[in-house]
N, C-alpha and C positions, 0 to 999 in steps of 0.2 A: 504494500500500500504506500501512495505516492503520501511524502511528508504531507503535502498541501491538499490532501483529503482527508487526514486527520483531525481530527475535534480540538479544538484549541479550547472549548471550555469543559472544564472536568466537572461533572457533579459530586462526585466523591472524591476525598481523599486517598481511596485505593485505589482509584481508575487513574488518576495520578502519578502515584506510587507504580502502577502497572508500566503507565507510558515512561517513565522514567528507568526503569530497568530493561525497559524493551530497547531505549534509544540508547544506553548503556550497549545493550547486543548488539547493536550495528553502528555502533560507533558515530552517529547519527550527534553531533557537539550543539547542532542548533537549536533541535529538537531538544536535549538537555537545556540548555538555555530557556527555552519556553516556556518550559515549567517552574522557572522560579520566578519571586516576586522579585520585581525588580526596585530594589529597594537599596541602604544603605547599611539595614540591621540586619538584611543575611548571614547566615553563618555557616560554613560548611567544615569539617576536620576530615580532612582524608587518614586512613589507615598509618600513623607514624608521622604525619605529618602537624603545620603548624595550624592555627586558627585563623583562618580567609576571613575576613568580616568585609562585608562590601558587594554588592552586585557585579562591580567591575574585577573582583578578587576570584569572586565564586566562579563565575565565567571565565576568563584567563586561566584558572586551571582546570577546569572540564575541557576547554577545549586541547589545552596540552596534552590532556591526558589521553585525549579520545582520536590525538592526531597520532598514536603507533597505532593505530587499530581497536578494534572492539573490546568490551572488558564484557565475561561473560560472569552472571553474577544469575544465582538461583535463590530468588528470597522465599523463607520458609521461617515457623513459628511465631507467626506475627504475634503482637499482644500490643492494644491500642484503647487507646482513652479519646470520647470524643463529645467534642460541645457543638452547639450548633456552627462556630464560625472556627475554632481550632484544632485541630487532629496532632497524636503524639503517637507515632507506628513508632514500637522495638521491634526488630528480627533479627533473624540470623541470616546473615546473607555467606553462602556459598561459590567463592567466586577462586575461577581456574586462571593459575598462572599456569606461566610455564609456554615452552614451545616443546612439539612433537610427541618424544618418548619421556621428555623431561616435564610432562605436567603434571600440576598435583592442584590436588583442592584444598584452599584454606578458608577457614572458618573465620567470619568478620563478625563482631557486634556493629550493628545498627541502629543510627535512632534518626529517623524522621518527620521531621514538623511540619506540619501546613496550616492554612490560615483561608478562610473563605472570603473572596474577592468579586466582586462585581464580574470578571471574567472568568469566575471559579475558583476550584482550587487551588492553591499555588504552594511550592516549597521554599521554607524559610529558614529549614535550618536541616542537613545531613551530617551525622557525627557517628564517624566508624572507627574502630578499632579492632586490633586483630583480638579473637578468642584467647584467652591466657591453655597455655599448653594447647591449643588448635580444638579443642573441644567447643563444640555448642553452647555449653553453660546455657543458662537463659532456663534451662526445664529444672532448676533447686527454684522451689515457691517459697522458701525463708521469708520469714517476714521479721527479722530481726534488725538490727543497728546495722545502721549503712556508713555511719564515718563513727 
């Protein structure tokens, strides 16, 4: 499906979250772009990386990232809180490095934020890091002390 027949307004935060891992897979930077607010109070944290705050930040590394090629990412375990105008998706994103015989899957925490706009959906904040020991984590339901 040609970009420019794609739905530019989301009704949901997961139809969002969908198009955003889908243009993840085809390496598709504008298409990423789209879906965030464009705003100043974005924030996005790549896997090891620093904290982007800024539309022009967010963007300038999506599309770096997405100029080697596609990042294939399988999100799964969602767990998500939602208001009428804000959405907070946790998962586990499954996502394949590697070339050839050299690939392997590592295990990311995720957390995605959106916010309800006059154009729909939009994301406002992606914050990944890698799984501690490449494990899933996210399925302990502890409800004990977090700092």
């Amino acid at each position: 499906m040609s970009r420019l027949t794609k739905p530019l307004l989301f009704a949901s935060p997961e139809e969002c979250e969908q198009a955003f891992y889908e243009a993840l897979d085809s390496a598709d930077g504008e298409a990423v772009i789209d879906l965030w607010l464009e705003d100043d109070d974005v924030i996005c944290i790549h896997p090891g990386g620093p904290r982007l705050v800024g539309f022009a930040a967010v963007k300038s590394s999506w599309m770096a990232i997405l100029s080697n090629g596609p990042v294939h990412v399988r999100s799964t375990l969602a767990k998500s809180l939602e208001t009428p105008t804000v959405a907070l998706r946790n998962v586990v994103e499954e996502v394949v490095v590697g070339e050839g015989r050299q690939q392997q899957i590592v295990t990311v925490l995720a957390t995605n934020v959106f916010v309800k706009t006059s154009a729909g959906w939009k994301m406002v904040l992606h914050n990944a890091s890698p799984s501690p020991g490449g494990e899933p984590g996210g399925v302990n339901e502890s409800h004990g002390i977090l700092h």
